[in-house]
N, C-alpha and C positions, 0 to 999 in steps of 0.2 A: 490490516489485520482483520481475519476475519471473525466475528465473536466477540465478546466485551471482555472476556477470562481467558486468560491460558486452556483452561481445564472445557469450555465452552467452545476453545477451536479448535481442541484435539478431538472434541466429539463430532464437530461439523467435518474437521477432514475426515473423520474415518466413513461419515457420509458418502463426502466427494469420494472417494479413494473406491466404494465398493459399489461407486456410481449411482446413489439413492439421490447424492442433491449435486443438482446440477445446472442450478443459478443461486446468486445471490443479491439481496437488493439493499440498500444503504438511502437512508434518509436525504434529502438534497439539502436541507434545513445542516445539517454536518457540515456538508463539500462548502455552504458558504460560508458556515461561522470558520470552518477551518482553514478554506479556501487554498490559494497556490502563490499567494502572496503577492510582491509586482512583476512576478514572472523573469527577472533578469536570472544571470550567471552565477552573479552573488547570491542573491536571494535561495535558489536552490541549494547551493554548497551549505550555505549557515544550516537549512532545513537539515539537509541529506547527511550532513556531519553529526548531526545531535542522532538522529533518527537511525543511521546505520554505527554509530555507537553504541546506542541502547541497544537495540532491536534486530542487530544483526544476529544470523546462523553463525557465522564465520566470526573469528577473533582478529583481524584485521584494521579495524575501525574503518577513519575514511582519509583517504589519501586524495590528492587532485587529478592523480593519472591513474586515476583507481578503473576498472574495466567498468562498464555499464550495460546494463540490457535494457533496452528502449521500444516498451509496447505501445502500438498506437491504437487509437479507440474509434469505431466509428460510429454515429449516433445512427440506427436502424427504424427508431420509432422516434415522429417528432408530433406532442398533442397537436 
């Protein structure tokens, strides 16, 4: 999500959208305390069940043969 408020990321997309921002940056102090868990099959499912019930656009919740979109990241700047 990007933004701490609904109302905070409807103004950051309308940004993105009219192409004024176009990056964004997220604490790392976050990604640890929140982290990715122990990375297994389960671990994901328990996440991605809670997270795409709340959180989802769609009214679907989450199924096992649910479709997925899988973006990969590559790191371009290393200190």
């Amino acid at each position: 999500m990007i933004g701490g408020t609904p109302e905070q990321a409807d103004r950051l997309l309308a940004l993105v959208l009219d192409g004024t921002k176009t990056a964004t940056a997220s604490a790392l102090w976050d990604y640890e305390a929140g982290g990715e868990d122990d990375r297994t099959l389960d671990s994901w499912r328990h996440v991605h069940r809670e997270f795409f019930s709340t959180y989802a656009a769609h009214d679907r919740g989450f199924a096992f043969d649910m479709p997925v979109v899988l973006e990969r990241f590559e790191v371009l700047y290393r200190r």
